[in-house]
N, C-alpha and C positions, 0 to 999 in steps of 0.2 A: 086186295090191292086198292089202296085208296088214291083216289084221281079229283081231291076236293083242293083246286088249284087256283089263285084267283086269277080273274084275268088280266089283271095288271101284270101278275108275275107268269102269265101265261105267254102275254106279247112281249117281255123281256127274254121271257129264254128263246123262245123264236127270232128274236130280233139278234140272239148271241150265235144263234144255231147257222142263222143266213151270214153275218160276219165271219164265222168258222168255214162255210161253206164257199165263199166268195174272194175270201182271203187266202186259200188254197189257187182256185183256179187265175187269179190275179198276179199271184206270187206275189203278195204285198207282208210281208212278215210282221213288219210292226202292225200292221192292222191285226194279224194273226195274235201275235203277244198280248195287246189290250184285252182280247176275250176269254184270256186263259186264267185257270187260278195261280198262284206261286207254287204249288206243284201240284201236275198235272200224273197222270196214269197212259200209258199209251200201248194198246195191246192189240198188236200187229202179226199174230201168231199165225191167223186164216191167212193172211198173206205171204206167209213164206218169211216171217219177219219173226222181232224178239217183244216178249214184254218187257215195258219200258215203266219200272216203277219212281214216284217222288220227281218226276225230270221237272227242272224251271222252263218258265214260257221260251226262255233262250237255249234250253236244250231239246227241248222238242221242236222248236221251229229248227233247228240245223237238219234234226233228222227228216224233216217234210222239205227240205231244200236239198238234200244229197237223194231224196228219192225221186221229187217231182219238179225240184227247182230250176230246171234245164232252159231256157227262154226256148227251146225248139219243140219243149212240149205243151200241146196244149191240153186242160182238162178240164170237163164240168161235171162239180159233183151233185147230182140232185136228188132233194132230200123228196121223198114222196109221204105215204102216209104215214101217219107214227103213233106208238103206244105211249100212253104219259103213268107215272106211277109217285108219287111223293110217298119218298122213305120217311122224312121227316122232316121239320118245318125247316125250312132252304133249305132242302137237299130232293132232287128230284131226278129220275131217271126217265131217258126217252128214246125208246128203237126208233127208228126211222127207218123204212126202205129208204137203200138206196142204189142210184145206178150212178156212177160213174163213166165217163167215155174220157178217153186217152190217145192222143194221135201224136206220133214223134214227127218233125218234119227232117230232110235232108241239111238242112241251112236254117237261121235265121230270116232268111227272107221270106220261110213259109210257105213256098210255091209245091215243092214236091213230099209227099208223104214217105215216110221211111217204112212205118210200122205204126199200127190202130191195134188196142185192146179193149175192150169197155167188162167193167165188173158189176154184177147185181146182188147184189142181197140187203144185209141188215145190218149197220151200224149202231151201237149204243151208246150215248152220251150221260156222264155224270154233271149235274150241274149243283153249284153250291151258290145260295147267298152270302154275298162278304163283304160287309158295309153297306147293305142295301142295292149291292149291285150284282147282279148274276155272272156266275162266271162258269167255265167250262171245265170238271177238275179232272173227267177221264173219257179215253175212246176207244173202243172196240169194234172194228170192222171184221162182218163175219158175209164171207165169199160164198157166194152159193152156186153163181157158174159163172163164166164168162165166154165173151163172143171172142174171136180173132186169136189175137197172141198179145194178153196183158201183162204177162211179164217177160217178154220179150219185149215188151215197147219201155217198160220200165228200165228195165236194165238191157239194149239191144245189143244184140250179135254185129261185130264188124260187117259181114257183107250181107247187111238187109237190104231185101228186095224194094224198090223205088215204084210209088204207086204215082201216077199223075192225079193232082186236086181237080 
């Protein structure tokens, strides 16, 4: 496994990884699309989901808005430690723990909780150089346990129980 990465291009894919990571819990999509390649790999399988092969930055950001893009949920995805690997020159792979936390509220206002789930494990990211810029060209979240009820807060049941914040 060769890990002989520079660090220029060490802070760039980190700098794509926290964009990726931020632009999720922001729900800002156009931020999301700038760090994606033109087609993107998205394999959602751990989750109860489909692989999503070739999708453009505007096909994948729909599918991360019909799943998360609800303004009543809120969610941080945080990347913890990570393994780094260079397939080959720009082309680098990197697991990441991650833990994810998900809370749906009752309303827009945010005052009462509907439903909380939070996911742990391991994410892998493909990143490719393309034009000197790093980009993001595939994701694989792999679920290893979760707290509460995360996919119930995903997709919830009509009469979920109401938590006070």
């Amino acid at each position: 496994m060769s890990t002989d990465i520079s660090l220029q291009d060490y802070l760039a894919i980190r700098n794509v990884a926290f964009e990726w990571a931020e632009s999720y819990d922001t729900k800002d999509w156009d931020r999301l699309q700038k760090c994606l390649a033109s087609s993107i790999r998205l394999d959602f399988r751990s989750l109860q989901g489909a692989l999503h092969e070739n999708l453009s930055p505007e096909e994948y950001s729909a599918i991360l808005i019909g799943m998360i893009g609800d303004k009543r949920l809120k969610t941080q995805h945080l990347l913890g430690g990570s393994q780094w690997e260079r397939l080959s020159d720009g082309t680098v792979r990197v697991a990441y723990q991650i833990r994810v936390a998900h809370q749906r509220y009752v309303d827009e206002s945010l005052q009462k909780v509907a439903n909380k789930g939070h996911g742990h494990g391991v994410t892998t990211h493909w990143y490719r150089k393309i034009d000197e810029a790093w980009k993001l060209e595939g994701v694989a979240p792999r679920l290893e346990w979760d707290e509460y009820d995360i996919f119930g807060t995903l997709a919830p049941p009509q009469d979920e129980a109401i938590y006070e914040v």
